[in-house]
VOFIFI-899657 format. One record per atom (N, C-alpha, C, O, CB): residue in three letters; atom name; x, y, z. Coordinates in pm, 1 decimal. Glycine has a CB too. Example, Ala and Ser with C-alpha at 12.3 -4.5 7.8 and 13.67 -1.06 7.14 Angstrom:
2
residu, atome, c1, c2, c3
ALA, N, 1319.0, -569.0, 780.0
ALA, CA, 1230.0, -450.0, 780.0
ALA, C, 1320.0, -330.0, 780.0
ALA, O, 1423.6, -331.9, 846.5
ALA, CB, 1130.8, -447.3, 904.6
SER, N, 1285.0, -225.0, 708.0
SER, CA, 1367.0, -106.0, 714.0
SER, C, 1290.0, 3.0, 787.0
SER, O, 1340.9, 113.8, 803.9
SER, CB, 1408.4, -59.8, 572.5
//
This chain:
55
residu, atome, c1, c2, c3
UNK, N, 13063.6, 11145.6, 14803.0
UNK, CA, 13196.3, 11115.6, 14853.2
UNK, C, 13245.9, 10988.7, 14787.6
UNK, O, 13177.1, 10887.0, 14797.4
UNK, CB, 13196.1, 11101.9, 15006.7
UNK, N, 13338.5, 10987.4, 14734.1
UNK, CA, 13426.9, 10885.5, 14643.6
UNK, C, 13517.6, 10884.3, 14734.9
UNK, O, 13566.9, 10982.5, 14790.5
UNK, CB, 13482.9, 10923.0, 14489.6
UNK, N, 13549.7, 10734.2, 14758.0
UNK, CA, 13692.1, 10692.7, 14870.1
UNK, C, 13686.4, 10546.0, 14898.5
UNK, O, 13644.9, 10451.9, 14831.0
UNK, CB, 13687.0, 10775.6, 15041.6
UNK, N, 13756.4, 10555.4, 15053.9
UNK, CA, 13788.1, 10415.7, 15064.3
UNK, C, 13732.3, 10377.0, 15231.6
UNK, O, 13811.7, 10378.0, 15325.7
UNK, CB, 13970.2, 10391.7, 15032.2
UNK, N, 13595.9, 10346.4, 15247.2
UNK, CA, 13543.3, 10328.3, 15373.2
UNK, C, 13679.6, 10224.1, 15480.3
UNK, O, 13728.7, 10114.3, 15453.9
UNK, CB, 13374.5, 10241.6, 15340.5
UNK, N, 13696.2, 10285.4, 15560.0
UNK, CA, 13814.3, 10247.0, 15676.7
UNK, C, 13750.2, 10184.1, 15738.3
UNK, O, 13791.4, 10068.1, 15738.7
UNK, CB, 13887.1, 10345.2, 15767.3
UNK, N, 13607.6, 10208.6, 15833.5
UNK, CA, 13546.8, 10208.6, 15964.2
UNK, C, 13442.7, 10188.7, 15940.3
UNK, O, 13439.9, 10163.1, 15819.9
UNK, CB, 13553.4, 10307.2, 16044.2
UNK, N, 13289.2, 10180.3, 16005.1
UNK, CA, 13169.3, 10206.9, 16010.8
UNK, C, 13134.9, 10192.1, 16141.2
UNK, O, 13149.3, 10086.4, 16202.7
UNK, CB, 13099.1, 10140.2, 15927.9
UNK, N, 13073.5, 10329.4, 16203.9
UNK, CA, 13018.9, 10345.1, 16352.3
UNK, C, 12914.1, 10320.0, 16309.1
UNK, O, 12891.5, 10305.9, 16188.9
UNK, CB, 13026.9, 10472.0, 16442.3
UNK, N, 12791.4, 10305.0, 16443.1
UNK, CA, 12646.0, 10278.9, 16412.6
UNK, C, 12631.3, 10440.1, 16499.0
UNK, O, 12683.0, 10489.9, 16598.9
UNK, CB, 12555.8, 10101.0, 16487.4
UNK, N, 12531.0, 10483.0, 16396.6
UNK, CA, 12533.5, 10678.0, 16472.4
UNK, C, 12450.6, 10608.5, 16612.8
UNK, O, 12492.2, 10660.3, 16716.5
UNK, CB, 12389.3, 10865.1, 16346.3
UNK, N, 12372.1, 10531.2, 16629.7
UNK, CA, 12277.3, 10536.1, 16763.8
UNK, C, 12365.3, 10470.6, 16876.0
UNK, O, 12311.6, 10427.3, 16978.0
UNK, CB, 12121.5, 10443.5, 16745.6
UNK, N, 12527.7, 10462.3, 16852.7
UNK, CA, 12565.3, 10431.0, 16966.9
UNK, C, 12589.3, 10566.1, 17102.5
UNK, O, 12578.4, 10680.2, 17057.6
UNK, CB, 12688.1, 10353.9, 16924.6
UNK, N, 12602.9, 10561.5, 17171.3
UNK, CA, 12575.0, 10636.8, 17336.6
UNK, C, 12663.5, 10779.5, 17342.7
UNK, O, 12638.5, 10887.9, 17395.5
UNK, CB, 12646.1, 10516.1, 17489.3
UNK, N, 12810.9, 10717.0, 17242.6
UNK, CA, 12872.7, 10840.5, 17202.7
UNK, C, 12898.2, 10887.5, 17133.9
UNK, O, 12987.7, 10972.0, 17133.0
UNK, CB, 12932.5, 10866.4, 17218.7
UNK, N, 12798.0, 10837.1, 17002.3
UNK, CA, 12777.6, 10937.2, 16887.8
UNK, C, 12863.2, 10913.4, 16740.4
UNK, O, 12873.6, 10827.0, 16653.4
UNK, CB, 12821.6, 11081.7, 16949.6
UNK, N, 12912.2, 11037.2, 16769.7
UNK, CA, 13016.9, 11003.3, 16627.7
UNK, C, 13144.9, 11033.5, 16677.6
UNK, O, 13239.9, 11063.3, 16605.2
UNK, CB, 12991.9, 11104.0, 16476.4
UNK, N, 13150.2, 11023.6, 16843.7
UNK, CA, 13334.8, 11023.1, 16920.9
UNK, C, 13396.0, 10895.0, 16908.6
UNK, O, 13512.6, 10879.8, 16945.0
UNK, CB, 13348.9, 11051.2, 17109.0
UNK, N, 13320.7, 10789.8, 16855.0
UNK, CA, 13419.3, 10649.6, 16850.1
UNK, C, 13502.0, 10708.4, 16688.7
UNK, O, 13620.4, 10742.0, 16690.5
UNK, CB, 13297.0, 10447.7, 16833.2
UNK, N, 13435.5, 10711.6, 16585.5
UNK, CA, 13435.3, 10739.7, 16416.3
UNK, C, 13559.4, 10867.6, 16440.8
UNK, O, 13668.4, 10853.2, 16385.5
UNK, CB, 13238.1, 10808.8, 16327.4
UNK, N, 13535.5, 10975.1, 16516.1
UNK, CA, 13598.9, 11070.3, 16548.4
UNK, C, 13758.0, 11038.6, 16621.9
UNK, O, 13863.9, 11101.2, 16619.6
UNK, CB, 13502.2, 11138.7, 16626.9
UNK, N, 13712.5, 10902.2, 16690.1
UNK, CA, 13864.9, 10900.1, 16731.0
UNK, C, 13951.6, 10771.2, 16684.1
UNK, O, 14050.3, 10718.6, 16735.6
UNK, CB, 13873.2, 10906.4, 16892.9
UNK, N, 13889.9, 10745.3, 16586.5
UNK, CA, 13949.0, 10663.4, 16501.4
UNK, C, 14008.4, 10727.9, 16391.0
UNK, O, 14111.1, 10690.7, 16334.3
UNK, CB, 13865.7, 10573.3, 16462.2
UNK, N, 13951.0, 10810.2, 16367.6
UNK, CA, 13987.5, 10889.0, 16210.6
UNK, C, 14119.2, 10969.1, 16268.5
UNK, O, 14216.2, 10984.4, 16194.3
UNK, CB, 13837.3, 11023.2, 16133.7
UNK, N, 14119.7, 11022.7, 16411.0
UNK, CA, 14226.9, 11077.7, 16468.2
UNK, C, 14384.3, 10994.9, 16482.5
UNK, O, 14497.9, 11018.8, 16441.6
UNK, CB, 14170.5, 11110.3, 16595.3
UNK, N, 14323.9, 10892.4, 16559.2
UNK, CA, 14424.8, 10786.2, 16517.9
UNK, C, 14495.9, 10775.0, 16416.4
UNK, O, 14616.9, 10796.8, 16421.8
UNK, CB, 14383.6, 10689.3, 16512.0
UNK, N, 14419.6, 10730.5, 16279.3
UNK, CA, 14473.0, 10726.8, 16139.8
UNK, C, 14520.1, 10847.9, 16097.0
UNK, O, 14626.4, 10852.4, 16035.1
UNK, CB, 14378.6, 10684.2, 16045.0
UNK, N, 14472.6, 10922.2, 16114.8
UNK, CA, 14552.3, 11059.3, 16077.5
UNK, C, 14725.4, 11133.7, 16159.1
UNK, O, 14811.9, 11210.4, 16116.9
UNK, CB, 14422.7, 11172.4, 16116.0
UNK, N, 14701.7, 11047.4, 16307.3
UNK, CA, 14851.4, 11030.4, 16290.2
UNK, C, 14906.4, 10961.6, 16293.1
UNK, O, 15010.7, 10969.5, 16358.1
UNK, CB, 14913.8, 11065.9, 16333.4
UNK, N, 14872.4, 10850.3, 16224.9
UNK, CA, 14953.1, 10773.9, 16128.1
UNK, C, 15005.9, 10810.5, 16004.9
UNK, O, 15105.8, 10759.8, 15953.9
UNK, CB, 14894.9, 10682.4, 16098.9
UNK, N, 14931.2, 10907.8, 15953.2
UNK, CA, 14969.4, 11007.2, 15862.1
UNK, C, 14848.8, 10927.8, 15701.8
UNK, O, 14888.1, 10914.7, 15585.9
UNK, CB, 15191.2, 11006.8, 15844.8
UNK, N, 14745.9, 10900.8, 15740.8
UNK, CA, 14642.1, 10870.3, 15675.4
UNK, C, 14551.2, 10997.6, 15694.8
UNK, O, 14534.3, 11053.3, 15803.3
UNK, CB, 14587.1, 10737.7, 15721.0
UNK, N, 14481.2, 11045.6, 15545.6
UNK, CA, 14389.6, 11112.1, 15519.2
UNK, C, 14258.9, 11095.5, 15577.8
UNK, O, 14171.6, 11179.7, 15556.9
UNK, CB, 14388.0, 11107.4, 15413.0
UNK, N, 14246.3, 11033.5, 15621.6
UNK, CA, 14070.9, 10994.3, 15705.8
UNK, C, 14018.6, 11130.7, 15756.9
UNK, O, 14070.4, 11227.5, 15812.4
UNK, CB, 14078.1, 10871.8, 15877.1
UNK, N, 13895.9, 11098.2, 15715.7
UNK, CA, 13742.9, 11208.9, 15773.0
UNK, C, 13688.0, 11073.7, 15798.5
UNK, O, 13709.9, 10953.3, 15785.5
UNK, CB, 13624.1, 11340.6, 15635.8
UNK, N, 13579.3, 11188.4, 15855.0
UNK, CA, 13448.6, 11133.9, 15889.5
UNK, C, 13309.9, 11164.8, 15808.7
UNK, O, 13305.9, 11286.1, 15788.3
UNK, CB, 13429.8, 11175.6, 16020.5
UNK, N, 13191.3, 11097.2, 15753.7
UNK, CA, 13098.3, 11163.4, 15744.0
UNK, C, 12999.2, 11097.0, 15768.6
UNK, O, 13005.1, 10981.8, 15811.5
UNK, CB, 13093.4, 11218.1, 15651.0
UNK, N, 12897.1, 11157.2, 15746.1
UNK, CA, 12750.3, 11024.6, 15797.0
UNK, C, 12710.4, 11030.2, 15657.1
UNK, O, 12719.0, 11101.1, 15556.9
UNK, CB, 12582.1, 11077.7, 15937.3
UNK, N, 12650.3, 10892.7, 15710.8
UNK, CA, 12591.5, 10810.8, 15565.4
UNK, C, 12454.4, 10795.5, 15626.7
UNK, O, 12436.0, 10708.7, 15712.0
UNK, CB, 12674.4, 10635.4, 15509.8
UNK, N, 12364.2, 10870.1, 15590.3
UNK, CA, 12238.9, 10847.9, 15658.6
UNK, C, 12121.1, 10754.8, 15605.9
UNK, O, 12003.5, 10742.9, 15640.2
UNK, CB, 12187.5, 10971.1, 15673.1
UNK, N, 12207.9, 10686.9, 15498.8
UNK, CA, 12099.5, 10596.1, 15402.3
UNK, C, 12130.2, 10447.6, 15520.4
UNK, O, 12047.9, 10356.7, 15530.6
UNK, CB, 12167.3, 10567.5, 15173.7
UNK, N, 12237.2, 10450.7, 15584.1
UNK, CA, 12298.0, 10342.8, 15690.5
UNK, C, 12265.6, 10372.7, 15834.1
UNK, O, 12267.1, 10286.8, 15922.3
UNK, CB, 12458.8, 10336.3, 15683.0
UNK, N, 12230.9, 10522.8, 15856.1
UNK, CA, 12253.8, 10583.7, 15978.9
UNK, C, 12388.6, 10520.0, 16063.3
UNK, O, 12386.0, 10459.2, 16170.3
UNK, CB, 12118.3, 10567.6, 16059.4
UNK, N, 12488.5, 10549.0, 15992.1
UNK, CA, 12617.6, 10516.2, 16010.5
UNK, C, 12729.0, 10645.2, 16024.0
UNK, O, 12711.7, 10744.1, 15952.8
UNK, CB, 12647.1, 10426.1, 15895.3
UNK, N, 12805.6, 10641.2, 16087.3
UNK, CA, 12932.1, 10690.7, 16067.8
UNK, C, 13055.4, 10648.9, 15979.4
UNK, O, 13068.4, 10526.6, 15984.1
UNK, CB, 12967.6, 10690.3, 16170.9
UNK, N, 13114.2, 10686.5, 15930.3
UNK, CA, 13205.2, 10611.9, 15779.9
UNK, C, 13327.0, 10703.2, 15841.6
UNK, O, 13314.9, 10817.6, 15885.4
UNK, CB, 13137.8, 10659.6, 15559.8
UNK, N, 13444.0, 10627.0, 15834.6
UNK, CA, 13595.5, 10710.1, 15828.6
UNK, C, 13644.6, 10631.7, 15728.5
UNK, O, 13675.5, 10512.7, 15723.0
UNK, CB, 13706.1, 10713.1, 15972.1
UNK, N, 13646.2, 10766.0, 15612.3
UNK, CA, 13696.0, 10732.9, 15493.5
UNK, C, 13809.3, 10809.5, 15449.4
UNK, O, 13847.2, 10902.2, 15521.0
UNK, CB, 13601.6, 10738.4, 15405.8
UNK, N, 13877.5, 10780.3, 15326.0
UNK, CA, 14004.9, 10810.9, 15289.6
UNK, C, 13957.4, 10846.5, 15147.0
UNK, O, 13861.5, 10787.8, 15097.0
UNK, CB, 14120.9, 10693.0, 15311.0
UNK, N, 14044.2, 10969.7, 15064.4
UNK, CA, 13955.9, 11008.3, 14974.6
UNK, C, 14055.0, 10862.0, 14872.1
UNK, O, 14139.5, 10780.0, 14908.3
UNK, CB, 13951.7, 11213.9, 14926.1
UNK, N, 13981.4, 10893.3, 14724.4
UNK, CA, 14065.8, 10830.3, 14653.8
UNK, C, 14141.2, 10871.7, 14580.5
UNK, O, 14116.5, 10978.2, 14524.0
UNK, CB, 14029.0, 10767.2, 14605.3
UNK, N, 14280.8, 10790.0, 14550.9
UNK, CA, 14396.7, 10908.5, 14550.1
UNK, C, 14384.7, 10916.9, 14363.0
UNK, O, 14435.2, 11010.4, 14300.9
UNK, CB, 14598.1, 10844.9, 14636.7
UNK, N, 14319.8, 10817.7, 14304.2
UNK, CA, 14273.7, 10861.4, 14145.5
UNK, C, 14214.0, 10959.4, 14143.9
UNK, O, 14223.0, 11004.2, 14029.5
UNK, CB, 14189.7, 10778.5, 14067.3
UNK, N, 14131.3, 11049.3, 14229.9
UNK, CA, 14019.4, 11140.2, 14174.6
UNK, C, 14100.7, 11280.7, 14216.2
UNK, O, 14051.1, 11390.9, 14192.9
UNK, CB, 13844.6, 11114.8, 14255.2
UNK, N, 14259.8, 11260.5, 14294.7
UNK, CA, 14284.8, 11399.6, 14338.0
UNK, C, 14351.6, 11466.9, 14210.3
UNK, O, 14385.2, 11585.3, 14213.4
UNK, CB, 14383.4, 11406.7, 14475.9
//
């Protein structure tokens, strides 16, 4: 994944990947591209934005 890290959840928090999940929701209606994915080399959650050079 090539982009632009927004966020970073810690995955071992209590609700998972619903904080990362409702952040990326947020930004998205804002009208921002954000996902989510795990980065498991961090055991993290990432809401990222792709990059707009590689589209």
């Amino acid at each position: 994944m090539t982009g632009k890290i927004l966020e970073t959840f810690p995955a071992g928090e209590p609700r998972g990947c619903r904080a990362a999940e409702d952040y990326a929701a947020q930004r998205q209606r804002e009208g921002v591209p954000a996902s989510v994915v795990m980065d498991m080399e961090t055991d993290s959650f990432l809401v990222v934005v792709p990059d707009p050079q590689l589209a």
